[in-house]
N, C-alpha and C positions, 0 to 999 in steps of 0.2 A: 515500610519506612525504615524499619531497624536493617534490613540487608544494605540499604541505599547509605545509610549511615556507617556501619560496619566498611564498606567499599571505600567509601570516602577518608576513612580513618586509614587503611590500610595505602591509597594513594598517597598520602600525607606524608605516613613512615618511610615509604619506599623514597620519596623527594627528598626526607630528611637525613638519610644515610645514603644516596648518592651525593647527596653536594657535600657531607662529612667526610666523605672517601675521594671522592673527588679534589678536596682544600686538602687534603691530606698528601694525595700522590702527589699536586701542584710543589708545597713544600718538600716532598722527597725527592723531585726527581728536580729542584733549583740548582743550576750551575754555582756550587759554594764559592769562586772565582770572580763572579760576579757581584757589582752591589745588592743593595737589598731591594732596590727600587729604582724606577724612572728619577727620582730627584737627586741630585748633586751641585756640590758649590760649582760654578763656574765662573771660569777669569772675567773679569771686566773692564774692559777699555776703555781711558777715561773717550766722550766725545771727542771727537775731533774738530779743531777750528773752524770757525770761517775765513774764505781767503782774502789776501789783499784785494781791498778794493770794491769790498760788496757794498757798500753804502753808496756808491757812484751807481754801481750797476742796478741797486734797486731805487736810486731817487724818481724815477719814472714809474711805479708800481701805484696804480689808482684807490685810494683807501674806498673800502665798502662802507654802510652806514653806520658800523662800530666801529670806525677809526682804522681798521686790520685792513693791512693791503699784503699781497700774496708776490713773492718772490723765488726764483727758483736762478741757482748757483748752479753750474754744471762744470767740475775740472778733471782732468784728468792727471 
């Protein structure tokens, strides 16, 4: 039991200083050019309108049994 235990210890170490060495190259070898990460502010658009006229075009849209009825606008 003590070899199988010893073995197991030794598996551990080896896991724990590959991915030490590993998080390490990761950060050395980062394009410094680069941000730091996937996340950044990005612009935001306010919505854009609805066009003239959608209330004509959706008077005929049949409400389901919550009141919501489904409309679909198409312009170009």
């Amino acid at each position: 039991m003590t070899g199988r235990r010893r073995l197991w210890r030794w598996v551990v170490a080896v896991w724990v200083i590959v991915v030490a060495v590993a998080g390490g190259l990761t950060l050395w070898l980062q394009d410094p050019a680069q941000p730091p990460g996937p996340y950044r502010w990005e612009k935001a658009d306010p919505s854009p309108s609805l066009p003239e006229g959608w209330e004509s075009a959706c008077a005929s849209a049949t409400p389901d049994e919550n009141g919501r009825g489904a409309c679909v606008v198409v312009t170009r």
